[in-house]
C-alpha positions in Angstrom: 26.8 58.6 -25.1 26.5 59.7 -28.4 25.4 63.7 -26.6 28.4 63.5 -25.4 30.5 62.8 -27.8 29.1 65.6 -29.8 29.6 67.8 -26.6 33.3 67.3 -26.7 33.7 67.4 -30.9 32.0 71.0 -30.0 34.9 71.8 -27.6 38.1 71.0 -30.0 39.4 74.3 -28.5 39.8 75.3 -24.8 38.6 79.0 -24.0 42.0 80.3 -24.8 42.5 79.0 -28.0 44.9 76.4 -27.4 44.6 72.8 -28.9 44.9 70.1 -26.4 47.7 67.7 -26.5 45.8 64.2 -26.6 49.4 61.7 -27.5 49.9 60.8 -24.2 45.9 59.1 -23.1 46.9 55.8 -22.0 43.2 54.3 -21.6 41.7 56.1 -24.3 42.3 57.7 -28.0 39.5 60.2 -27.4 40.4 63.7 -26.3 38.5 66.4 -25.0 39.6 70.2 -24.6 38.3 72.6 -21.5 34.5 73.7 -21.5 33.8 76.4 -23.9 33.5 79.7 -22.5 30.9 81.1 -24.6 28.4 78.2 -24.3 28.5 77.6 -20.6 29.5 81.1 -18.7 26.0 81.9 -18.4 24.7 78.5 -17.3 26.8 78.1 -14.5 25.1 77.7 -11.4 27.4 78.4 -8.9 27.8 81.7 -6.9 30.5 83.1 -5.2 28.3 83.0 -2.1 27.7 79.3 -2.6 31.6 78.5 -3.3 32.4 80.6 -0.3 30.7 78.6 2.0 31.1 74.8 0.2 35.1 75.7 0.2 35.2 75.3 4.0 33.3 72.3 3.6 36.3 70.7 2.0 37.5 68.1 3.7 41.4 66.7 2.7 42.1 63.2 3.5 45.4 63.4 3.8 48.4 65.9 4.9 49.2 67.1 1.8 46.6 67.1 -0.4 47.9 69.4 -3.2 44.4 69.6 -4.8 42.7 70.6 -2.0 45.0 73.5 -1.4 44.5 74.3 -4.5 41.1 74.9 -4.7 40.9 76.7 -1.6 43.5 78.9 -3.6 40.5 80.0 -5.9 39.2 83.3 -4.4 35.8 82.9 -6.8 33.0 80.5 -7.9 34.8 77.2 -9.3 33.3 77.2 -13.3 34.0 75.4 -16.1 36.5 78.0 -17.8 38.9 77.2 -14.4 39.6 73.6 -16.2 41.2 72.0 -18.4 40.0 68.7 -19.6 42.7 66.5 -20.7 41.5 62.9 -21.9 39.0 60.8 -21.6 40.0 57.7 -18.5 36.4 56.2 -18.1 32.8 55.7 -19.1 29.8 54.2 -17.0 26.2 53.6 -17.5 25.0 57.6 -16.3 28.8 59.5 -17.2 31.8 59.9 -18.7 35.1 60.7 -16.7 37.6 63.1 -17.7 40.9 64.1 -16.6 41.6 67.5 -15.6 43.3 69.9 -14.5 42.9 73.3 -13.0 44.2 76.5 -14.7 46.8 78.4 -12.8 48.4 75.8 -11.2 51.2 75.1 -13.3 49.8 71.5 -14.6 50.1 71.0 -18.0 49.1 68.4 -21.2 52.4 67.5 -21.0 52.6 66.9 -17.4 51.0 63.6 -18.1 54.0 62.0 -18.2 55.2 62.4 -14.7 51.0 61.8 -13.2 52.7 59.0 -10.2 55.6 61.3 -9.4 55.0 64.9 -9.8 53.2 65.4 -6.4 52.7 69.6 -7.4 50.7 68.5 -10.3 47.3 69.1 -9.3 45.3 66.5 -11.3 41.6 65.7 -11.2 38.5 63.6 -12.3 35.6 65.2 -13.6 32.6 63.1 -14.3 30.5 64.3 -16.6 26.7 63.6 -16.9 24.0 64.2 -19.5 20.8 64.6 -17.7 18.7 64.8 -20.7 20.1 61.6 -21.6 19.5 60.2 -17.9 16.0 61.8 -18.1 15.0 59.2 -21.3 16.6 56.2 -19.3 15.0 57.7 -16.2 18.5 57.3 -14.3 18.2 60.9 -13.0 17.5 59.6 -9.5 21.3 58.2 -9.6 23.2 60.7 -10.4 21.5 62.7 -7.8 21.8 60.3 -5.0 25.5 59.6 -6.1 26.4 63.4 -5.9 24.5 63.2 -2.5 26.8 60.2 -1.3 30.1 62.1 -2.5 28.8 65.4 -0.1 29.0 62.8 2.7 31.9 61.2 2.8 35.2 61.8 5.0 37.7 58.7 5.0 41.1 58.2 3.5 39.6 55.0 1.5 36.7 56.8 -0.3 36.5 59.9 -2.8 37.2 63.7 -1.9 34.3 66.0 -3.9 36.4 69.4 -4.5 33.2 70.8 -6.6 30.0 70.6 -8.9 28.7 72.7 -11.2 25.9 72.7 -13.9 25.8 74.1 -17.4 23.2 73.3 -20.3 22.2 70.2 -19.5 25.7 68.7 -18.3 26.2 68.1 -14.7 29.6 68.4 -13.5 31.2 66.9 -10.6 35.1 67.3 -9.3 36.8 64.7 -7.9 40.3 63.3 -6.4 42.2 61.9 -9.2 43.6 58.1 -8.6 47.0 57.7 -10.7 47.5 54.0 -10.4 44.5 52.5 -12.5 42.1 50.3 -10.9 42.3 46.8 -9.6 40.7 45.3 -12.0 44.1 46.1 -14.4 46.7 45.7 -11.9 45.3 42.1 -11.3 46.2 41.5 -14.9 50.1 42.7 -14.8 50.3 40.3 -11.7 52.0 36.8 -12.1 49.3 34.5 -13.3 46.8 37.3 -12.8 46.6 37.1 -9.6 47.6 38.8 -6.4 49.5 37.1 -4.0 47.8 36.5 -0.4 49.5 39.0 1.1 48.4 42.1 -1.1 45.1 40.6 -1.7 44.8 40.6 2.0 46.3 44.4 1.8 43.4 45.4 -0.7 40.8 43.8 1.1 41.9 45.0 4.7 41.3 48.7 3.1 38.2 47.6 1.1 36.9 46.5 4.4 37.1 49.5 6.2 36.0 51.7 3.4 32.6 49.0 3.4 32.7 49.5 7.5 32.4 53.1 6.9 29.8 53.6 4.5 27.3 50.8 6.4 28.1 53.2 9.6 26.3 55.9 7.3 23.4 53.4 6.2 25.1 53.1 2.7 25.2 50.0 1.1 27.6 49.6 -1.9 25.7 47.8 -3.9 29.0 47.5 -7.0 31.8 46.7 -5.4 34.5 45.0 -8.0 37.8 45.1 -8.5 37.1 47.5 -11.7 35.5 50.1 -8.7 38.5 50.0 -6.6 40.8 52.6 -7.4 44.9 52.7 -6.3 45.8 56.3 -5.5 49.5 57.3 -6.4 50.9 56.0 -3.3 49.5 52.4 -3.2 46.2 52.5 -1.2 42.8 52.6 -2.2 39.5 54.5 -2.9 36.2 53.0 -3.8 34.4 55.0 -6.8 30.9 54.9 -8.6 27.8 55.1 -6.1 25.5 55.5 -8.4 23.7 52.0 -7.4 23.9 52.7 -3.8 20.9 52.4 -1.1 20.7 54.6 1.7 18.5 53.3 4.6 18.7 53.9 8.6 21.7 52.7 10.3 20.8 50.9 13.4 24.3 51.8 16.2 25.0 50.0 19.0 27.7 50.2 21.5 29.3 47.4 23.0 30.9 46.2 26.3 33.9 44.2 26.5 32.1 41.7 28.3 29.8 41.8 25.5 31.0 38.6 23.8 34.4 35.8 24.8 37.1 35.6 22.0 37.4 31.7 23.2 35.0 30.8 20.4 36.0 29.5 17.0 37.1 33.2 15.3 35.4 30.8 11.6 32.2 30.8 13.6 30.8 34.4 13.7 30.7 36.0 16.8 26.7 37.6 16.5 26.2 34.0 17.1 27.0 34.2 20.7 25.5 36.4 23.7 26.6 39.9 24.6 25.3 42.8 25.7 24.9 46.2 23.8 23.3 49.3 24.3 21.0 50.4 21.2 21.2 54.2 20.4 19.2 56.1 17.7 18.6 55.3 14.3 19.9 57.5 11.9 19.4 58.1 8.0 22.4 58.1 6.0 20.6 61.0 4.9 20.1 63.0 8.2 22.1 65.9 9.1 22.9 64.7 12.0 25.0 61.8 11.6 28.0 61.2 14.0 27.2 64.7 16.0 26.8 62.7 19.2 30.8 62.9 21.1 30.2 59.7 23.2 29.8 58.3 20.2 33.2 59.8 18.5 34.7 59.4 22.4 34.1 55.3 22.6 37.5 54.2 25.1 39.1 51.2 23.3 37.6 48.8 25.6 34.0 49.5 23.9 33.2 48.5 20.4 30.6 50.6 18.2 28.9 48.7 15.7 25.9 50.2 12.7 24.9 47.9 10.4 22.1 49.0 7.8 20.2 45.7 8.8 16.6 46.6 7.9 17.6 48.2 4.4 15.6 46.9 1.7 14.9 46.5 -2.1 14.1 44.6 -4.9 15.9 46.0 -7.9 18.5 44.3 -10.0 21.8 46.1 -9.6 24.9 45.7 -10.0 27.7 43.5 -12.0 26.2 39.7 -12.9 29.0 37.9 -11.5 28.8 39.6 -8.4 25.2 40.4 -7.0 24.4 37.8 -4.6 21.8 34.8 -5.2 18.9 36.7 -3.2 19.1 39.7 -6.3 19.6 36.8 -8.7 17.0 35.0 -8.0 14.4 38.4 -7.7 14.4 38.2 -3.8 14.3 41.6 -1.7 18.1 42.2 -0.7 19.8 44.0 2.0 23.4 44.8 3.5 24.2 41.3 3.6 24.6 42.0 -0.5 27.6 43.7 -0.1 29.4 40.8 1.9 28.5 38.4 -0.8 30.3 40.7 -3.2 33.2 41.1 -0.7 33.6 37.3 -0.9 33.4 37.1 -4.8 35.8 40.0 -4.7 38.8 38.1 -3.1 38.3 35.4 -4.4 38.6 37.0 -7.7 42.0 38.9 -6.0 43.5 35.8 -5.2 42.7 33.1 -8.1 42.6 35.6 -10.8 38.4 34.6 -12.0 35.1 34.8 -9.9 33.6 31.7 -8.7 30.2 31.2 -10.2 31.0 32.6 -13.6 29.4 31.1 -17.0 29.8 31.8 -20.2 26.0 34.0 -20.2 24.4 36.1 -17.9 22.0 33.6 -17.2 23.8 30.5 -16.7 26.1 33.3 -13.8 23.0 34.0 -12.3 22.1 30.3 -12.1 25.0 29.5 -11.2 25.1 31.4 -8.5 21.6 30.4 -6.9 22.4 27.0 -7.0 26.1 26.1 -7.8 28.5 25.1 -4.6 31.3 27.2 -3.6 34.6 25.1 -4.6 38.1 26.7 -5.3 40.6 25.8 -7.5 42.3 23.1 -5.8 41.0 20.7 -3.1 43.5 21.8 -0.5 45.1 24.8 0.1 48.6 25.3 -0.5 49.5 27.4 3.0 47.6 28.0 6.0 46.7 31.6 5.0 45.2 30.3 1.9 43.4 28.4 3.9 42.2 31.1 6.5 41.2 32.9 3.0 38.9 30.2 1.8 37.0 30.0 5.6 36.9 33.4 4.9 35.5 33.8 1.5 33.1 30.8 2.7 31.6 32.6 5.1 30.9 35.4 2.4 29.8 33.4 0.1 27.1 31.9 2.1 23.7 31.5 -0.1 21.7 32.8 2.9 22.2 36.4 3.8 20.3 35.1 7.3 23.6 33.3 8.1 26.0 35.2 5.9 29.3 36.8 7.8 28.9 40.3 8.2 25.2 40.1 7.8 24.7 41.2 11.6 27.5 42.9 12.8 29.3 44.2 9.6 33.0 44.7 9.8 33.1 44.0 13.4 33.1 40.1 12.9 34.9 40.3 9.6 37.7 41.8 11.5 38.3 38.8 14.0 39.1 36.6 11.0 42.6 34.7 11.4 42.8 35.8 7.8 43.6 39.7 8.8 45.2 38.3 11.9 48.4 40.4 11.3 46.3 43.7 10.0 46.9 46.4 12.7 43.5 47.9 12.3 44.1 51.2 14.4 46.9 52.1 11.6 43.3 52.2 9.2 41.7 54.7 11.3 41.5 58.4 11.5 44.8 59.8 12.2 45.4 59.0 8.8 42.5 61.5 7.5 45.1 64.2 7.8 
């Protein structure tokens, strides 16, 4: 973004005069001071009134989220003079991310050092966009429906928004800062560059009920990869960028515990077999009413509740060319079964280090894909969870979304997998919101 670059060579200087300390940027040579304050005071578009009321919209994910309190500590409208952009950590296809801090909470440049153990530090990610820049590659509609996303969400696995702000033509939006890189780089400290089944099955356990969570909503991912899965300073996860996402109607239904028998074979997937449900509402992902209804949010344990964005639908190309599933490939509409092809291609990649249907172009992936077999590295596994993992992945990586695991019932069939057998799925619920 060359805009941008020129953006941040304008802002060598924060508004106080101080230089920024850029030594210490681990993923990136390129610094970047605090916003000017003579170029963007007036072109702020938040109010008082409007920080007043999205402040006790804020919604921490856990106990003690020092950022949160922190901006609930600001008494008036969050600008770009209260930050202090630190370095550069990432760059995507509609924005730059920045880390940041904000003034008067006792972070500093040098603080960098102590990012994983200095839980005071209040540290953020600010995501920068250039909207004339989106406006020439007509991406506009992206940034707006990822900012629309962010205002959703509520789970321990997925991003907090703290605040947004326009100035000039930059968009600005605040976010929780993730301290341990992504998966994508962790893979590659790993023995052989790989994870071993046990923490793969860790990642993918909270990957799985971050993916549960947004198809309640009628979200579909649309770019999950290991590179979008962030580790937060204490070990868990939070998916990032939703810029390709579809939002569509969710379909729930509620069902009995009579609804299906667990005698069947837990590889054979269980929408396969009669039960009995109860259809409510369809909702838009969009709709300010999602989840208001308390039978809903009041289900006893015996009764399962299950939305799947089954009817969603599009034809655009998105997302990474190893992992966008062979109906995209191949120009075929696509639905929410697309995101359970990429959860298949996504452990795989966890466990033996490369994805499955990868070529040395774009084009020969994509053919690949289409029309290559699934085979794994070796012709047997080497343990019985290994080979729970490949029945798995193999129901994933099924080349018709008609039949593909998930496809019907989301993360409700994905869950009876021997592979999670030992994942206590109540300890991934909401009592760890707060």
């Amino acid at each position: 973004m060359a805009k941008l670059s020129s953006f941040c060579k304008m802002l060598e200087r924060d508004s106080d005069g101080e230089a920024v300390n850029s030594s210490h940027s681990s993923m990136s040579s390129e610094s970047c001071s605090s916003f000017s304050r003579l170029s963007f005071d007036a072109a702020a578009t938040t109010t008082a009134a409007d920080f007043a009321t999205e402040t006790l919209c804020l919604k921490p994910h856990r106990s003690s989220d020092f950022g949160y309190s922190a901006i609930r500590s600001k008494k008036t409208a969050l600008t770009f003079r209260d930050f202090r952009l630190l370095r550069r950590i990432g760059a995507g296809d509609i924005g730059t991310v920045y880390l940041c801090t904000l003034r008067g909470t006792g972070s500093s440049p040098a603080d960098q050092d102590r990012e994983s153990s200095s839980s005071s530090s209040c540290f953020y990610a600010m995501k920068v966009v250039d909207k004339e820049a989106l406006a020439l590659k007509k991406k506009v509609h992206r940034a707006e429906m990822e900012r629309k996303i962010l205002k959703m969400l509520d789970h321990p696995f997925l991003p907090t928004l703290y605040a947004e702000f326009e100035a000039s033509h930059f968009s600005c939006i605040v976010m929780e800062y993730c301290s341990g890189g992504d998966l994508h780089s962790l893979r590659h400290k790993q023995p052989n560059k790989r994870f071993s089944l046990t923490s793969a099955r860790f990642y993918a356990a909270e990957v799985l009920v971050a993916l549960e969570y947004l198809h309640m909503l009628g979200i579909i991912y649309r770019d999950l990869k290991p590179e979008n899965v962030l580790v937060r300073s204490d070990g868990h996860i939070m998916l990032s960028d939703f810029d390709l996402s579809l939002c569509s109607d969710a379909i729930p239904a509620v069902e009995s515990p009579d609804s299906y028998s667990d005698s069947g074979s837990l590889s054979t997937p269980s929408y396969t077999r009669p039960r009995k449900t109860t259809t409510l509402t369809p909702f838009s992902c969009l709709s300010t009413r999602l989840f208001r209804s308390r039978k809903i949010q009041t289900l006893s344990p015996n009764r399962l509740f299950v939305a799947e964005p089954v009817a969603a639908r599009s034809r655009s190309f998105v997302g990474t060319h190893e992992y966008v599933s062979p109906e995209v490939a191949s120009g075929s509409s696509h639905g929410n079964a697309v995101d359970w092809w990429a959860f298949g291609i996504f452990l795989y990649e966890l466990i033996y280090g490369r994805t499955p249907f990868a070529a040395p172009s774009n084009e020969n992936t994509l053919r690949n894909i289409v029309k290559k077999p699934l085979a794994f590295p070796t012709p047997t596994p080497s343990s019985a969870l290994e080979g729970h993992a490949r029945d798995l992945i193999s129901g994933f990586l099924n080349k018709d979304p008609e039949r593909r695991l998930g496809s019907k019932r989301g993360a409700a069939d994905v869950k009876k997998h021997p592979f999670f057998k030992a994942s206590t799925w109540r300890w991934y619920g909401p009592s760890r919101r707060r």
